[in-house]
C-alpha positions as a Markdown table, in Angstrom:
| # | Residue | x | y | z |
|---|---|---|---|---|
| 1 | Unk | 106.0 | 59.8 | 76.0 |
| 2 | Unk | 103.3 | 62.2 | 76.5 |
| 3 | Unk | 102.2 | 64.0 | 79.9 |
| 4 | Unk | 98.3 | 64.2 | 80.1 |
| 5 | Unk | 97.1 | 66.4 | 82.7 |
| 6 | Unk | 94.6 | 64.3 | 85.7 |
| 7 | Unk | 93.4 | 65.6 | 88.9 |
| 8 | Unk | 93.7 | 63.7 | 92.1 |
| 9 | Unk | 92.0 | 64.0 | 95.1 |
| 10 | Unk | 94.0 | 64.9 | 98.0 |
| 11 | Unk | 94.1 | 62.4 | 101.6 |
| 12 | Unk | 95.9 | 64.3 | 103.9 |
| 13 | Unk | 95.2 | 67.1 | 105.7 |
| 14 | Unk | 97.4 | 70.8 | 105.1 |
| 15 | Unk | 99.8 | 69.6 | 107.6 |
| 16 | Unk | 102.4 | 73.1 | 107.3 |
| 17 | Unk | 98.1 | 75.3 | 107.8 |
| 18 | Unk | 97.6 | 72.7 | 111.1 |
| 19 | Unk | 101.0 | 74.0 | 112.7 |
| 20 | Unk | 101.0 | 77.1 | 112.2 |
| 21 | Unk | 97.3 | 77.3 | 113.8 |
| 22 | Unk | 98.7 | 75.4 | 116.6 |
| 23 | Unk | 101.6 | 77.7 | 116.9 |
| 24 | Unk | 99.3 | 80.5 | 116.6 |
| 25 | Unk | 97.3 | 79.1 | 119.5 |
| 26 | Unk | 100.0 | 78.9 | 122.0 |
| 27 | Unk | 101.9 | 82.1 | 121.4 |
| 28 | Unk | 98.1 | 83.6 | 121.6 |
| 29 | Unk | 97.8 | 81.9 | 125.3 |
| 30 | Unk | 101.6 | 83.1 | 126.3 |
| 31 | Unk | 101.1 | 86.7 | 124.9 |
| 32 | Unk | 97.8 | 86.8 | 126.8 |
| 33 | Unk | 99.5 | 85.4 | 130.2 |
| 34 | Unk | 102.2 | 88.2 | 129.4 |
| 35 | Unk | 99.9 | 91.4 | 128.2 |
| 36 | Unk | 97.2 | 90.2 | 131.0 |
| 37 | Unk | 99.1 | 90.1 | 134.2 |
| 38 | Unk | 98.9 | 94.0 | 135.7 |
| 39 | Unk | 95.1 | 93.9 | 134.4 |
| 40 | Unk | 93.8 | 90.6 | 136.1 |
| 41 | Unk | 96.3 | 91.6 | 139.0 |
| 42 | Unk | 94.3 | 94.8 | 139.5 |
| 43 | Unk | 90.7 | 93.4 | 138.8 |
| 44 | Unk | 90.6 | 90.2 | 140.6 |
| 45 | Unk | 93.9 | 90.2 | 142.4 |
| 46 | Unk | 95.5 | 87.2 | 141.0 |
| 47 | Unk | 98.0 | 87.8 | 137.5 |
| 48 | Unk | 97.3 | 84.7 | 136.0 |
| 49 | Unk | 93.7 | 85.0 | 136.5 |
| 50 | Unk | 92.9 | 86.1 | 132.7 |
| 51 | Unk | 95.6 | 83.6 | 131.1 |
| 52 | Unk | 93.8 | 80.4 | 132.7 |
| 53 | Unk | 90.8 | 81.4 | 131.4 |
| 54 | Unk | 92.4 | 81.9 | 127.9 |
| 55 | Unk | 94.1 | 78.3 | 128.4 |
| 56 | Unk | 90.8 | 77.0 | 128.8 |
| 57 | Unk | 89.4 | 78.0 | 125.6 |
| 58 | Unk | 92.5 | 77.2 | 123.7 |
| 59 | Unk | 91.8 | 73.5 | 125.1 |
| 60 | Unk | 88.2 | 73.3 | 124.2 |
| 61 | Unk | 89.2 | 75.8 | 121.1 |
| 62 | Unk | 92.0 | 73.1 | 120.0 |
| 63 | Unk | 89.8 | 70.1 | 120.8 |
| 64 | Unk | 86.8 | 72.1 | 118.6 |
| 65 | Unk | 89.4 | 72.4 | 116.1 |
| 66 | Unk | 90.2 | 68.3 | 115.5 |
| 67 | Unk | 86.7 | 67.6 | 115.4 |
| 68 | Unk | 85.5 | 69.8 | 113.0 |
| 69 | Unk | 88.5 | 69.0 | 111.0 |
| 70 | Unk | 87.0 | 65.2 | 111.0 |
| 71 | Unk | 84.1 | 66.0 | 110.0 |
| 72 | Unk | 83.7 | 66.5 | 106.3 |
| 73 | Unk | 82.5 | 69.6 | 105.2 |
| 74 | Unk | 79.2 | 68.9 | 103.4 |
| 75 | Unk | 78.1 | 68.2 | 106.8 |
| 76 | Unk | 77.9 | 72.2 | 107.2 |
| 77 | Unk | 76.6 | 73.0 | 104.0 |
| 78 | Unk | 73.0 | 70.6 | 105.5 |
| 79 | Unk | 73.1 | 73.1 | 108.5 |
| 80 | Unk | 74.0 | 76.1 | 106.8 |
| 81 | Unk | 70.4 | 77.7 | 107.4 |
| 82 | Unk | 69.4 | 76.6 | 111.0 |
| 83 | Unk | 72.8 | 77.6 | 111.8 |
| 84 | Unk | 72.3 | 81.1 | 110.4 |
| 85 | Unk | 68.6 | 81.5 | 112.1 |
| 86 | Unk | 69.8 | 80.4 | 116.0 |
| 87 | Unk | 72.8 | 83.2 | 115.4 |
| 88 | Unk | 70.3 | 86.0 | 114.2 |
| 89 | Unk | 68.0 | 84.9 | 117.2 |
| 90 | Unk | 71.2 | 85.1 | 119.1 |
| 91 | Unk | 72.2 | 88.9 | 117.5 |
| 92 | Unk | 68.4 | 89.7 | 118.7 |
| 93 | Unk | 68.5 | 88.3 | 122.1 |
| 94 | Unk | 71.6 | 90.5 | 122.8 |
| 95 | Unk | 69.8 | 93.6 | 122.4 |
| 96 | Unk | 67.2 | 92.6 | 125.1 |
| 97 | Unk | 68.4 | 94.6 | 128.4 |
| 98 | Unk | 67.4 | 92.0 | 130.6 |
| 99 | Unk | 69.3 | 89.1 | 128.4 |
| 100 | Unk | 72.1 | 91.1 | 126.9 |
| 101 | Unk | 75.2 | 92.1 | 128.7 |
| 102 | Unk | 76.3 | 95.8 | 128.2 |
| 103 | Unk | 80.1 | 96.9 | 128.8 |
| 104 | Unk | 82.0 | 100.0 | 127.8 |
| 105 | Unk | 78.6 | 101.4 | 126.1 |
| 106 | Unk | 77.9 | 98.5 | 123.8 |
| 107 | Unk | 75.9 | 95.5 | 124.5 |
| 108 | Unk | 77.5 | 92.4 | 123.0 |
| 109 | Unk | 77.4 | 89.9 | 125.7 |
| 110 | Unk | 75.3 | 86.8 | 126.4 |
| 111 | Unk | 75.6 | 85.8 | 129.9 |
| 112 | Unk | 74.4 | 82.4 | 131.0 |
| 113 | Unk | 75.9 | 81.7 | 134.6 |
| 114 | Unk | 79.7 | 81.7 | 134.4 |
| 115 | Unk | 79.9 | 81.5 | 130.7 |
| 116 | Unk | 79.4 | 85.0 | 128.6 |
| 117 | Unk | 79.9 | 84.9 | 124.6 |
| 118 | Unk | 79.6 | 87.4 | 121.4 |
| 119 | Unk | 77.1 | 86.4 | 119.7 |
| 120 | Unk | 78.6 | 88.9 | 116.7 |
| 121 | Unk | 81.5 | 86.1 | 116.4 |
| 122 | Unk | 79.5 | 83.1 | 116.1 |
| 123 | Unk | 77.5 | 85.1 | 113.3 |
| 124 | Unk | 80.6 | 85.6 | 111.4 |
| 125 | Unk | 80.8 | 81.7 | 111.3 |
| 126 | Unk | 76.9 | 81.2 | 110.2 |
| 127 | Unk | 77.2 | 84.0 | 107.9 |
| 128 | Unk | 80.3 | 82.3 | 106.1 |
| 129 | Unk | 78.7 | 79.0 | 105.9 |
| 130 | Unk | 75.4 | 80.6 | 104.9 |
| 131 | Unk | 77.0 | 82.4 | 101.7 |
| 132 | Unk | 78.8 | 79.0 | 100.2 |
| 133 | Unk | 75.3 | 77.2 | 100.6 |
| 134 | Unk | 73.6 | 80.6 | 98.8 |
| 135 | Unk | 76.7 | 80.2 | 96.2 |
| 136 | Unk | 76.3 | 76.5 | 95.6 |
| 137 | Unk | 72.7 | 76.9 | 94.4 |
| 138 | Unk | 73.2 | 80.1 | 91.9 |
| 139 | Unk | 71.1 | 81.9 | 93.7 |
| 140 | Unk | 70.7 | 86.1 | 92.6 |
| 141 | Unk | 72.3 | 88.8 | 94.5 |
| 142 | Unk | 69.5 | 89.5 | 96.7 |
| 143 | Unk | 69.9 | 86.0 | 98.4 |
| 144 | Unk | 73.1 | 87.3 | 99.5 |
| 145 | Unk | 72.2 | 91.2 | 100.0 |
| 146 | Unk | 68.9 | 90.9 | 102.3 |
| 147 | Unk | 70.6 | 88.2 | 105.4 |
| 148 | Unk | 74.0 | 90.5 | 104.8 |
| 149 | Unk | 71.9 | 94.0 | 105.4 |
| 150 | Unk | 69.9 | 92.5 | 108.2 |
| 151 | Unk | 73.0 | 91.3 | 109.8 |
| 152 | Unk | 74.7 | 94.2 | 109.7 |
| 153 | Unk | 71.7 | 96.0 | 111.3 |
| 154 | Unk | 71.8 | 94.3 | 114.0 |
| 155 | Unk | 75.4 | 94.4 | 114.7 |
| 156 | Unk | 75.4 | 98.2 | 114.3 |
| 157 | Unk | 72.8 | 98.3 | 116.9 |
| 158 | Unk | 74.9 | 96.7 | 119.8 |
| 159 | Unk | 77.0 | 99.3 | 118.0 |
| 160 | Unk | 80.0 | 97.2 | 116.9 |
| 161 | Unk | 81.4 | 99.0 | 113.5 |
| 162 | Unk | 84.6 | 96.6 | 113.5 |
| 163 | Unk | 82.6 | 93.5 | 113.8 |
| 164 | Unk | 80.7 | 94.9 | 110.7 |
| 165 | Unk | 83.9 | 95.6 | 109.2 |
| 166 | Unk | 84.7 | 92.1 | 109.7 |
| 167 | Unk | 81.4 | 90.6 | 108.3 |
| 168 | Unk | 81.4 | 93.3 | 105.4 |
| 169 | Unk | 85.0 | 91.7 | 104.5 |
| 170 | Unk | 83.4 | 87.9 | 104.7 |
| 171 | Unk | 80.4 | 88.8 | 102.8 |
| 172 | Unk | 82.2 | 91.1 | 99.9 |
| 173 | Unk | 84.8 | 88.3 | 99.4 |
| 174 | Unk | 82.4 | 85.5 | 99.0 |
| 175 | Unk | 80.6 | 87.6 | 96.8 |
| 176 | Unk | 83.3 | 87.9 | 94.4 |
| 177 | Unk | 84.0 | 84.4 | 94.3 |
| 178 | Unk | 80.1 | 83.5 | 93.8 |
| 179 | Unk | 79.8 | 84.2 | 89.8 |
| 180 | Unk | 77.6 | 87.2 | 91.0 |
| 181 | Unk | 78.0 | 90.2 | 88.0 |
| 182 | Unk | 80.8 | 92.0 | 89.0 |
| 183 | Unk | 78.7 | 95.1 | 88.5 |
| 184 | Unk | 76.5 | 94.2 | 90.9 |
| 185 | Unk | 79.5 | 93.4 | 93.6 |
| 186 | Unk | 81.0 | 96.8 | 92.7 |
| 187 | Unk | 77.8 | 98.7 | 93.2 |
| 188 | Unk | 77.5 | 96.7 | 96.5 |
| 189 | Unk | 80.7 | 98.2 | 97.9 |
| 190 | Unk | 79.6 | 101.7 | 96.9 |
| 191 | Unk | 76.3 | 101.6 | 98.4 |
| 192 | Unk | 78.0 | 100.5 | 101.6 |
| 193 | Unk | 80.4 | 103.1 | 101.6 |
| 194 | Unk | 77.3 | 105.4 | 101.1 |
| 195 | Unk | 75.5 | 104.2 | 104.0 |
| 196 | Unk | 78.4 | 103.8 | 106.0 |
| 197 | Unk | 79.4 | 107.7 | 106.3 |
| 198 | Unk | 76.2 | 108.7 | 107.9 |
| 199 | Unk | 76.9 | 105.8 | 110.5 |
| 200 | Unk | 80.3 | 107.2 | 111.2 |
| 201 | Unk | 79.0 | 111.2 | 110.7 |
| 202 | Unk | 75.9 | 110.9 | 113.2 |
| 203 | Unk | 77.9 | 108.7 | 116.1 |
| 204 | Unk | 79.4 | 110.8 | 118.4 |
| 205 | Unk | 82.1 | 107.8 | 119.8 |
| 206 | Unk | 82.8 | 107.1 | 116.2 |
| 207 | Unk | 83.5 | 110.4 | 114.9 |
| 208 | Unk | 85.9 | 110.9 | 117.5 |
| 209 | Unk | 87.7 | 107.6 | 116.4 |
| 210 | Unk | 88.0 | 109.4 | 112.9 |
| 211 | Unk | 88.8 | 113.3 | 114.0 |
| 212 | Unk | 91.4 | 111.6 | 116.7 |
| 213 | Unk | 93.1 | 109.3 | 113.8 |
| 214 | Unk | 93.2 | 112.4 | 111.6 |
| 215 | Unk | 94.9 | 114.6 | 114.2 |
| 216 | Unk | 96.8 | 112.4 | 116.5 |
| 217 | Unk | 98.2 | 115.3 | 118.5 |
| 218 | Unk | 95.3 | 116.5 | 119.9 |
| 219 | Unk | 93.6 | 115.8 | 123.5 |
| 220 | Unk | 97.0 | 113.9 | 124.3 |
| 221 | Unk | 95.3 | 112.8 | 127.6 |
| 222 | Unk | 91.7 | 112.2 | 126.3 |
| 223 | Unk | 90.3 | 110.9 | 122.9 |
| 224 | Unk | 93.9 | 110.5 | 121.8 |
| 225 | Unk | 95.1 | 108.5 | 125.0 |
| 226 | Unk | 94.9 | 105.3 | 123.3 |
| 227 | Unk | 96.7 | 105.9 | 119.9 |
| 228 | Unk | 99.3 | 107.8 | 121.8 |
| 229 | Unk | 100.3 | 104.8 | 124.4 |
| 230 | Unk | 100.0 | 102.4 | 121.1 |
| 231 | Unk | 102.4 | 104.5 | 119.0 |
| 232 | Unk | 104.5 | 104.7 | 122.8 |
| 233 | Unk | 104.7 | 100.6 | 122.7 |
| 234 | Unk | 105.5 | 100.4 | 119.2 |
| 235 | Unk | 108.8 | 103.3 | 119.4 |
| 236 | Unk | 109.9 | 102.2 | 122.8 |
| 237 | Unk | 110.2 | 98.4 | 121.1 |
| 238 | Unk | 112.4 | 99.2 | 118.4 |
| 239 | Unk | 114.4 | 97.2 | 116.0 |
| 240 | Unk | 114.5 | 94.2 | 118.7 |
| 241 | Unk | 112.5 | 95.1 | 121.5 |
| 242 | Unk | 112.4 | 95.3 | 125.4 |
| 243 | Unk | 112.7 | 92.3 | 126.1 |
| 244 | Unk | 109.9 | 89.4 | 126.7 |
| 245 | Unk | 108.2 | 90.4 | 129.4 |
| 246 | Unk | 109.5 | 93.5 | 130.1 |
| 247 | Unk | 106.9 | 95.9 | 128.5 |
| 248 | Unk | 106.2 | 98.9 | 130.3 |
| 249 | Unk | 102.8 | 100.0 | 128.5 |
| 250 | Unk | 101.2 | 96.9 | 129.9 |
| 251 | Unk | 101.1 | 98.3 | 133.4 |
| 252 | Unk | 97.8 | 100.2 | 132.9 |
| 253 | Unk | 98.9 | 102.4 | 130.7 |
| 254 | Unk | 98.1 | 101.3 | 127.4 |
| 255 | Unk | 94.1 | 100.2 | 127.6 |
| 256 | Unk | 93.0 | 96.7 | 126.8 |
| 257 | Unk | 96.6 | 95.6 | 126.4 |
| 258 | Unk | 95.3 | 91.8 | 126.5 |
| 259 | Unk | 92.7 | 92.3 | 123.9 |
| 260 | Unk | 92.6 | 94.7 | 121.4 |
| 261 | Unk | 96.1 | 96.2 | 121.6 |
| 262 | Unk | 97.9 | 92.8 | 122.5 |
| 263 | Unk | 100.2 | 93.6 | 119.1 |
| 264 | Unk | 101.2 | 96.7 | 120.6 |
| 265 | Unk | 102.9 | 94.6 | 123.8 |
| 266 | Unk | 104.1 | 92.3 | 121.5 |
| 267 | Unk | 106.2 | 95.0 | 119.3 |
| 268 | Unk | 107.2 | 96.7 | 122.5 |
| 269 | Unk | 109.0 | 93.2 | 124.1 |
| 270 | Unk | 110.1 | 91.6 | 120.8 |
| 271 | Unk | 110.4 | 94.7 | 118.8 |
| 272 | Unk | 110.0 | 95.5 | 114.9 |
| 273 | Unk | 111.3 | 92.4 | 114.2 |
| 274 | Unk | 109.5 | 90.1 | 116.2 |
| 275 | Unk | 106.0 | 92.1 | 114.9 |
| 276 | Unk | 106.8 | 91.3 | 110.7 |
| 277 | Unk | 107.7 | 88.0 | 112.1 |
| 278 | Unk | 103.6 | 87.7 | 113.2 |
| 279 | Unk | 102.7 | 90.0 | 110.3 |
| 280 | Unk | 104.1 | 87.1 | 108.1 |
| 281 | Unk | 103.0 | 84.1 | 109.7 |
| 282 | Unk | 99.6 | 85.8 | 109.5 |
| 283 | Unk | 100.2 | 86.3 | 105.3 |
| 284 | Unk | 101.2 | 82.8 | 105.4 |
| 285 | Unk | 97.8 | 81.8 | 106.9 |
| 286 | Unk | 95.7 | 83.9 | 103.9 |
| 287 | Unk | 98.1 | 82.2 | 101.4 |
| 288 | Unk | 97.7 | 78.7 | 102.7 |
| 289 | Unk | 93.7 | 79.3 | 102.9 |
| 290 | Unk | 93.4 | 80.9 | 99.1 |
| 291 | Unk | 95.7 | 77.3 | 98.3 |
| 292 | Unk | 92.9 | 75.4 | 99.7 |
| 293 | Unk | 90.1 | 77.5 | 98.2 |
| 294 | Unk | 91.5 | 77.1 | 94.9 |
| 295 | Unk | 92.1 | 73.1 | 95.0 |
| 296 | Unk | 88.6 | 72.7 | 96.6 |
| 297 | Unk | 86.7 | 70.3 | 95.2 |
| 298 | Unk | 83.2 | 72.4 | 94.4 |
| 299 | Unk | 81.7 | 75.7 | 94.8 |
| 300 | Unk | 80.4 | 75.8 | 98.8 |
| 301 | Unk | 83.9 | 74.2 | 99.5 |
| 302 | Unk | 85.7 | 76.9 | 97.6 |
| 303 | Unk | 83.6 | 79.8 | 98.8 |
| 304 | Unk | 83.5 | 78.6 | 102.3 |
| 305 | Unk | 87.3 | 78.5 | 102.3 |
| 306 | Unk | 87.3 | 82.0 | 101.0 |
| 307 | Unk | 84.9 | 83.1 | 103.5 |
| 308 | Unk | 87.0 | 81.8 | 106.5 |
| 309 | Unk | 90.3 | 82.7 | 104.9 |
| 310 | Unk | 89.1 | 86.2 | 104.7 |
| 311 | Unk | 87.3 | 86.8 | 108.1 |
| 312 | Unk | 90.6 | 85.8 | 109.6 |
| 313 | Unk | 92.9 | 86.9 | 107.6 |
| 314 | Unk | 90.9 | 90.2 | 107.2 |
| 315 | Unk | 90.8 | 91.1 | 111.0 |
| 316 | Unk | 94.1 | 89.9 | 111.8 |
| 317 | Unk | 95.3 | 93.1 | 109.2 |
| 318 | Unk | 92.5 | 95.3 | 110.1 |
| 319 | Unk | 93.8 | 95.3 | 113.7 |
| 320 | Unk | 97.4 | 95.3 | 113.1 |
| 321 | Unk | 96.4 | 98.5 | 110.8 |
| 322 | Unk | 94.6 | 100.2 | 113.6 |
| 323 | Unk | 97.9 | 99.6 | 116.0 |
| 324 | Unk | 100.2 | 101.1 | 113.4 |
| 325 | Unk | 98.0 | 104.0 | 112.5 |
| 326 | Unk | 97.2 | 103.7 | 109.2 |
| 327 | Unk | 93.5 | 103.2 | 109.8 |
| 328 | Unk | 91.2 | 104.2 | 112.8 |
| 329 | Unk | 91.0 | 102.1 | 115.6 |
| 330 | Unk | 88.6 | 99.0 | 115.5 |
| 331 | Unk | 88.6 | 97.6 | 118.5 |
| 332 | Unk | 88.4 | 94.3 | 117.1 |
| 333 | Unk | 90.6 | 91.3 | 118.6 |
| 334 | Unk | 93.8 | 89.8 | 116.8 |
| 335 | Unk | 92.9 | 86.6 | 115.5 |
| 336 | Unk | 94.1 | 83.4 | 117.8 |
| 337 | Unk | 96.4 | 85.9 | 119.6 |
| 338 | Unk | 94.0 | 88.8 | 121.8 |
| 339 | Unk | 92.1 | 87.5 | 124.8 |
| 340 | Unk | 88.7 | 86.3 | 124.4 |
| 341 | Unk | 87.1 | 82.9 | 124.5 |
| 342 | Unk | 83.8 | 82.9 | 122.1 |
| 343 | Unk | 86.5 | 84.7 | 119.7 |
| 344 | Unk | 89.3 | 82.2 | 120.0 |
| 345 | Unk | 86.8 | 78.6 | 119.8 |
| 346 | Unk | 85.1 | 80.5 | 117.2 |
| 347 | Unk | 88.1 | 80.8 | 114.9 |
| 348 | Unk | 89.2 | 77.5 | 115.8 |
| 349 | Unk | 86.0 | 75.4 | 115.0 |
| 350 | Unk | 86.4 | 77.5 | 111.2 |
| 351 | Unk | 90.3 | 76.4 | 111.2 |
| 352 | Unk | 89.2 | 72.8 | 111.7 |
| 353 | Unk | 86.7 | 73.2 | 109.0 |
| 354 | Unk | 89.4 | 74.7 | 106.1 |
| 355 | Unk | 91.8 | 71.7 | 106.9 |
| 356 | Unk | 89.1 | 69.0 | 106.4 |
| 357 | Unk | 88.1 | 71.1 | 102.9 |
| 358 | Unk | 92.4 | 70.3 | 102.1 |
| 359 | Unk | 91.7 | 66.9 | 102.7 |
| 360 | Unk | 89.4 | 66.9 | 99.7 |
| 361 | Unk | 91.5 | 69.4 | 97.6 |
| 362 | Unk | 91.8 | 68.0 | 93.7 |
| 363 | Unk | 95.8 | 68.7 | 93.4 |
| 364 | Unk | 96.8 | 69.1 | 89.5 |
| 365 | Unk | 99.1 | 66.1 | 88.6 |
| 366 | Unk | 100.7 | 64.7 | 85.3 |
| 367 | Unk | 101.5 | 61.0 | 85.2 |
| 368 | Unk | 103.4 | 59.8 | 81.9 |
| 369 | Unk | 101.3 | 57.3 | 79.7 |
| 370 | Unk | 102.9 | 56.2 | 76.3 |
| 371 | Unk | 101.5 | 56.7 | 73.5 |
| 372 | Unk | 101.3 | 53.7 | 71.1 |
């Protein structure tokens, strides 16, 4: 008897990745409902007023997410560069005044009647795609450097320097994967590091969010407000927290409590241990995307899941990082969890895409055969 190694293809979907993206999606709509309610009851005078907006996308975000999970995934790799034109038409038609919406002195918004969407988060879809099709045909470094420069341009000029982060993250991580010369990926890194302190240096706003990082305890009531209620949330939760629903920083003390400091609330009412719980279902999710980018069946499949694995994965500890202080602020949403509609269908559409590459993994197997 002699095992001989095969490879099989896989039929079923990652069925453990599925839940936890639906659990995930509805512990995102309840911590939204809970973080949300003093805002929207403030603003528009009705508590729930924020959470049945957020239901709303999770419904189209979860339907999005079946149907791109049916749909196998050579389908993207056809529409990888239409795909990435519309969302750099989309980056440039945010930066018209008269088209693009401006809030909190950034212009990020599309508004088209009732419906308003980041064009910086579909990008980070496109761009993903865009890289596995650039990887499946061997093509040089520049292929990837030029759209990843140009990208980042015009992101920086909204300016949005965690959404860059973000796409920086995609782009490098692809990259790596792609079979580009690691000398060339390496000098990649440095020269964005090198461009990237002037950004920081010669930006007023973003200075501050480094000098008020570096010394915490000053300006308790202005630049360092926001750190300050964070780090409040985060000791007043303790071991086991408040309580559900019984945070205090939520009432208008702690800003953007249903977006970018949603983890904050959630350590506050369910405490240390209820944050490494979502801390580790979020490790679980980069571990159960590498799983399907190593068992995929070829190299946009492979680099795609890569891609997606680390935009997601990526943000989710880039934000969780900023809340606990070990890096500046972001002001970048939590992944499946912070309010936000383009964000959350975005994600979801990219979830849906990962499980339908596990469908096609190639799964080591040994089967016995005798040997005459």
């Amino acid at each position: 008897m002699k095992k001989v190694g095969l490879k099989k293809q896989n039929k079923n979907l990652n069925k453990s990745l599925l839940i936890l993206i639906l659990a995930l999606v509805v512990f995102g709509i309840i911590a939204v409902t809970d973080a949300s309610a003093p805002q929207a009851l403030n603003a528009y005078g009705d508590k729930f007023f924020l959470s049945r907006q957020q239901f709303l996308w999770g419904i189209i975000g979860v339907i999005a997410l079946f149907v791109s999970s049916n749909i196998k995934y050579t389908f993207w790799e056809k529409l990888a560069i239409p795909l990435f034109i519309i969302s750099i038409l989309f980056l440039i038609i945010v930066l018209i005044p008269q088209l693009g919406f401006s809030a909190m002195g950034a212009r990020r918004w599309i508004v088209f009647g009732p419906v308003n969407f980041q064009p910086s988060e579909i990008v980070k879809f496109t761009l993903g795609i865009y890289f596995a099709k650039v990887a499946s045909k061997n093509k040089k470094i520049l292929s990837y450097l030029i759209p990843f420069v140009f990208v980042v341009a015009l992101v920086m000029f909204q300016p949005d320097l965690g959404t860059t982060l973000i796409i920086s993250i995609i782009a490098m991580s692809q990259i790596f994967v792609s079979d580009i010369n690691l000398w060339y990926f390496f000098g990649t890194i440095l020269g964005g590091l090198v461009a990237g302190i002037p950004l920081i240096l010669l930006s007023d706003y973003r200075k501050e969010r480094l000098l008020t990082f570096l010394q915490m305890a000053h300006d308790p009531l202005g630049s360092s407000y926001h750190i300050r209620q964070i780090l409040i949330a985060l000791g007043s939760g303790g071991f086991w927290g408040v309580g559900f629903g019984a945070s205090r920083q939520k009432y208008l003390f702690l800003p953007e409590a249903s977006t970018d400091s949603i983890f904050a609330v959630i350590a506050e009412e369910l405490g240390f241990v209820g944050g490494m719980l979502l801390i580790g279902l979020f490790i679980y999710f980069i571990l159960q995307g590498f799983i399907v980018a190593k068992n995929a069946p070829d190299t946009f499949s492979k680099v795609l899941a890569v891609g997606i694995t680390s935009w997601i994965g990526g943000q989710a500890l880039l934000n969780i990082g900023s809340m606990v202080a070990i890096i500046p602020l972001t002001g970048i949403p939590l992944p499946f969890i912070s309010y936000g509609g383009s964000s959350l269908v975005m994600i979801l559409v990219a979830c849906g895409i990962l499980l339908n590459i596990s469908k096609y993994s190639i799964l080591n197997s040994h089967e016995n055969r005798r040997q005459s």
